[in-house]
N, C-alpha and C positions, 0 to 999 in steps of 0.2 A: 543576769541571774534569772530564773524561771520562776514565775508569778505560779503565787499558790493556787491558782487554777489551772495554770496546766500538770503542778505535780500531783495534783488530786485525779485527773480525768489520764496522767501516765498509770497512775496507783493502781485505780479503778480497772484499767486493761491489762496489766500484769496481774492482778488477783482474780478475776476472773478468766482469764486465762488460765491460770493456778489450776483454775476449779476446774474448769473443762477439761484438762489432760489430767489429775490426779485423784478427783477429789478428795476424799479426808483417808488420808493412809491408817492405817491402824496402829502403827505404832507410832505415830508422829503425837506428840503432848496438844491437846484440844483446850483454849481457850473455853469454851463449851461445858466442857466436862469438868474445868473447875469453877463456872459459877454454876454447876448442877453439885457439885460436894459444897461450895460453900450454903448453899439454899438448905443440903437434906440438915447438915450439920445444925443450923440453927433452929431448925423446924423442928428438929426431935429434942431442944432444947424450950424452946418457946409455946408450941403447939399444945396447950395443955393447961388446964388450970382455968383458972376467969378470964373475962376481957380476950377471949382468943381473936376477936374481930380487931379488936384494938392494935394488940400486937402485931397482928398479920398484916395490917394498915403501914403502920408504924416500920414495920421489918420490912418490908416492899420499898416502900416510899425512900427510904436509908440505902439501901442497895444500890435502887435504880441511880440516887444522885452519886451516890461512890465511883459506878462504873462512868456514868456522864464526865464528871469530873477529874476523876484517873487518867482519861481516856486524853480529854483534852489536855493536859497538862502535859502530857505526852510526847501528844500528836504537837503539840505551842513551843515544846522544847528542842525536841530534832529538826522543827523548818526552822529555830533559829542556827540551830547546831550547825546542819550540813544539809545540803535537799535530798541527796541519796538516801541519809538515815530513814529522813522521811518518809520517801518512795518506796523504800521499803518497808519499815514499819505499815502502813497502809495498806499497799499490795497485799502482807502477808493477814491482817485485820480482814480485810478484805474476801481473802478465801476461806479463809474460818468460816465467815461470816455466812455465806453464799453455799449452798447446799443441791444445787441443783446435779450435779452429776452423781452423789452419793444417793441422793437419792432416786435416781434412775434405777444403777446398779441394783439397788436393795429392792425395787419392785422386779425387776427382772429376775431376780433370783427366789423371788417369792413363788412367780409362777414354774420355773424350773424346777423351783423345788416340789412345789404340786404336781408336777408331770411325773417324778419320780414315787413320791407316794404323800398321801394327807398327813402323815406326822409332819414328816420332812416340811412340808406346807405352812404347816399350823405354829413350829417352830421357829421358820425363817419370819413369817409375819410378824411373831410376836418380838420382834428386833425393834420394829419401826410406827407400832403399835401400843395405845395404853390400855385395850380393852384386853380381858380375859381372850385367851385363845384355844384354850386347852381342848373345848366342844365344837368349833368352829367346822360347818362343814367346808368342802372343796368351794362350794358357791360361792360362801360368805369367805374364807379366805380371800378371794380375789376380791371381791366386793372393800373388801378392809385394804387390802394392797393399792388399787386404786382409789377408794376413798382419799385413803393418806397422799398419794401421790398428787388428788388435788389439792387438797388441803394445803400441801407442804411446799406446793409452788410457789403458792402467796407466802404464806410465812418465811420460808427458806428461799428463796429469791428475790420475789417483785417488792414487799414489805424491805429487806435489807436497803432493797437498790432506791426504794420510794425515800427512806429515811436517812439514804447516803447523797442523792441529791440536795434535801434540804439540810441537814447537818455536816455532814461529810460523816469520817470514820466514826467518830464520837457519837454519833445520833445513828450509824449504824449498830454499835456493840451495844449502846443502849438498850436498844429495840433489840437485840437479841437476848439480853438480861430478862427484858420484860416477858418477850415467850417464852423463855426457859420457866422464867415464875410461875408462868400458867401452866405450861405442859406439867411442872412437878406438883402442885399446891392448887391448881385452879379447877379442881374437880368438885362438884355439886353431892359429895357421901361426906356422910356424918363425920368423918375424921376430918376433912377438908374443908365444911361449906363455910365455917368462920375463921379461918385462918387464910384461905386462898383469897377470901369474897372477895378483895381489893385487887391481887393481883390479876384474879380474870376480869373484871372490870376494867384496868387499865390497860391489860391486852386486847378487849374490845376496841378500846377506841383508835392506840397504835395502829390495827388493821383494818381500822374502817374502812377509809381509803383504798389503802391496798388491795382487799380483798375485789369489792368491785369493780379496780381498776383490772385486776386477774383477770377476773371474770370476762371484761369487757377484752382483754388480749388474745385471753384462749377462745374465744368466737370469732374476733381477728384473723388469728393462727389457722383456725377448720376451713375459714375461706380462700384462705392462704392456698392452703394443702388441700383442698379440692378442686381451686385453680374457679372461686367464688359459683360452686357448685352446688351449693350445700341446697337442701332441700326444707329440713327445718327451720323455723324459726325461732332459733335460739334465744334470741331478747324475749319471746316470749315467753319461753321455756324458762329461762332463768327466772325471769318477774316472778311466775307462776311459783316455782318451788326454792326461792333463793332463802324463803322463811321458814320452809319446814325441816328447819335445822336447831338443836339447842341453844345452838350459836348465832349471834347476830352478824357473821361474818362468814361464818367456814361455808355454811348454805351456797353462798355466792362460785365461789371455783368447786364447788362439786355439784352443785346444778350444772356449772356450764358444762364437766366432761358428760356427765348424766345425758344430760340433751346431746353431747356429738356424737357418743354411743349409743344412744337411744337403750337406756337399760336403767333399772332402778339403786339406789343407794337406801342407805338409811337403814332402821328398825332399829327394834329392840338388843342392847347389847350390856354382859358384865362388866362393872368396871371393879377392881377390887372386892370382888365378891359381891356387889350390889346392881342389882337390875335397875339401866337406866333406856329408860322407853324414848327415842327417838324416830319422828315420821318418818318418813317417807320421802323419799327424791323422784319423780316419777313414778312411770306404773308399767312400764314395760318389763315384767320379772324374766327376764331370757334369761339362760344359759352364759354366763361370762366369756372369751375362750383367750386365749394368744395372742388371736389378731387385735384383740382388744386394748391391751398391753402395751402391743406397738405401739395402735394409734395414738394411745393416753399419751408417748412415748415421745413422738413426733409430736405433739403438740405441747407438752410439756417443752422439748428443746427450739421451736420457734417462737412462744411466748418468751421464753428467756431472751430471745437473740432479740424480739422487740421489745423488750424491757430493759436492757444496756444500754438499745437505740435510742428512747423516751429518757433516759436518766443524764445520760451524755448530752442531749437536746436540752434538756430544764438544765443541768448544769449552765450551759453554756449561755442561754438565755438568763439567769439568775447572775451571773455573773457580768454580763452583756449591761443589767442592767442597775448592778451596784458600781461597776466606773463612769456611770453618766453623774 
């Protein structure tokens, strides 16, 4: 019979696999999108009145154990069941999970659609996007396209893969619960600041890790793909602007594409109709173009492939070292 470690680390390659040839079909039913209905559902129920910190506290904190616990009970019941059920359940947790090709597509299509004209642009962005897009020049489109695309490394890959090493599936969907909280509720405007407070807070710290590991992969990756050519000094570069971000996290994987493009990120942007002033990523304001895209592109899909590497590796080792 196959020891839950190897059905975890077959899981792991068939869903990720998943990702790489399909990613999220559009009419396939998203795990995703229904704890983004179950969050708005209650938000327009709770969101309002007194104690909105409390609630928002309180409604976070409930959630997040729900899905931990659903999860495992699970995932506890089908490796008794059969291992196949497992294997699959898993695999398929697993590509949900994992975002890396979907979100390739959706930058790709941002700039194509730019090419074609600034609506079409400003349109397709605002897919993958929570700021206001409606004024966005040509620049800052791209500027938002790749923004997210680093951002969503960490979150939508390295984060799943960091928190499926140590938990398995269960501390993966978790940690997807938890971004969802943030991306819907964890915004710093007057509707949101006491009712999210808790959930970006606990998003914080989920991607602590993560994010700086990103960071440290995609510096990795450009040495990689220059064949250790590179002329900046990235570590630097990141140190320097991994802070001038809202975020005590996101800074980290968009300083590092920042530095391998040599071009700036950040400013001022709407979120919900309210201007929220964000620094600065660098000072090179160039011209965004295509080749840019690629690159971010290329180095997006090598930090992944070392991020499977690294997770398969701490799997293996963690496990290595609970049968002594």
């Amino acid at each position: 019979m196959f020891q839950y470690f190897n059905l975890s680390i077959i899981a792991l390659l068939c869903g990720w696999l998943l990702d790489l040839l399909f990613g999220d079909p559009a009419w396939l039913p998203h795990p995703i999108v229904a704890f983004g209905k179950w969050i708005s559902f209650w938000e327009h129920r709770l969101n309002h009145g007194r104690c909105r910190k409390l609630k928002g506290a309180l409604f976070s904190l409930v959630t997040i154990a729900l899905v931990c616990f659903l999860t495992a009970l699970i995932n506890y019941t089908l490796y008794i069941v059969h291992y196949t059920l497992f294997i699959a359940f898993n695999a398929v947790m697993i590509f949900f999970s994992l975002a890396g090709t979907t979100l390739i597509r959706e930058v790709r299509d941002v700039f194509l659609a730019l090419d074609r004209s600034l609506d079409e642009g400003r349109r397709q962005v605002a897919r993958i996007v929570g700021r206001d897009t409606s004024e966005l020049s040509a620049q800052e489109v791209r500027t938002a396209a790749l923004e997210t695309l680093a951002e969503n490394l960490s979150d939508g890959v390295v984060a799943p893969l960091f928190w499926f090493a140590l938990l398995g599936v269960p501390g993966m969907l978790t940690y997807k619960m938890i971004n969802t909280l943030d991306s819907m509720i964890g915004y710093r405007t007057a509707r949101y600041r006491d009712f999210g407070c808790w959930a970006a807070h606990m998003d914080d710290v989920a991607n602590y890790i993560p994010a700086r590991l990103t960071a440290l992969l995609m510096i990795i990756s450009d040495q990689l793909r220059t064949l250790f050519r590179t002329r900046v000094d990235l570590f630097s570069f990141v140190k320097k602007y991994a802070h001038c971000h809202a975020s005590p996290n996101s800074g980290y994987p968009e300083s590092a594409l920042a530095g391998i493009l040599n071009c700036r990120f950040g400013g001022p942007h709407y979120y919900f109709g309210e201007l929220i002033e964000k620094p600065y990523i660098g000072d090179n304001d160039r011209l965004l173009t295509t080749a840019d895209m690629r690159t971010a592109i290329c180095i997006n899909r090598i930090t992944e492939l070392l991020a499977v590497a690294l997770t398969l590796l701490t799997a293996a080792l963690m496990h290595n070292v609970s049968i002594r």
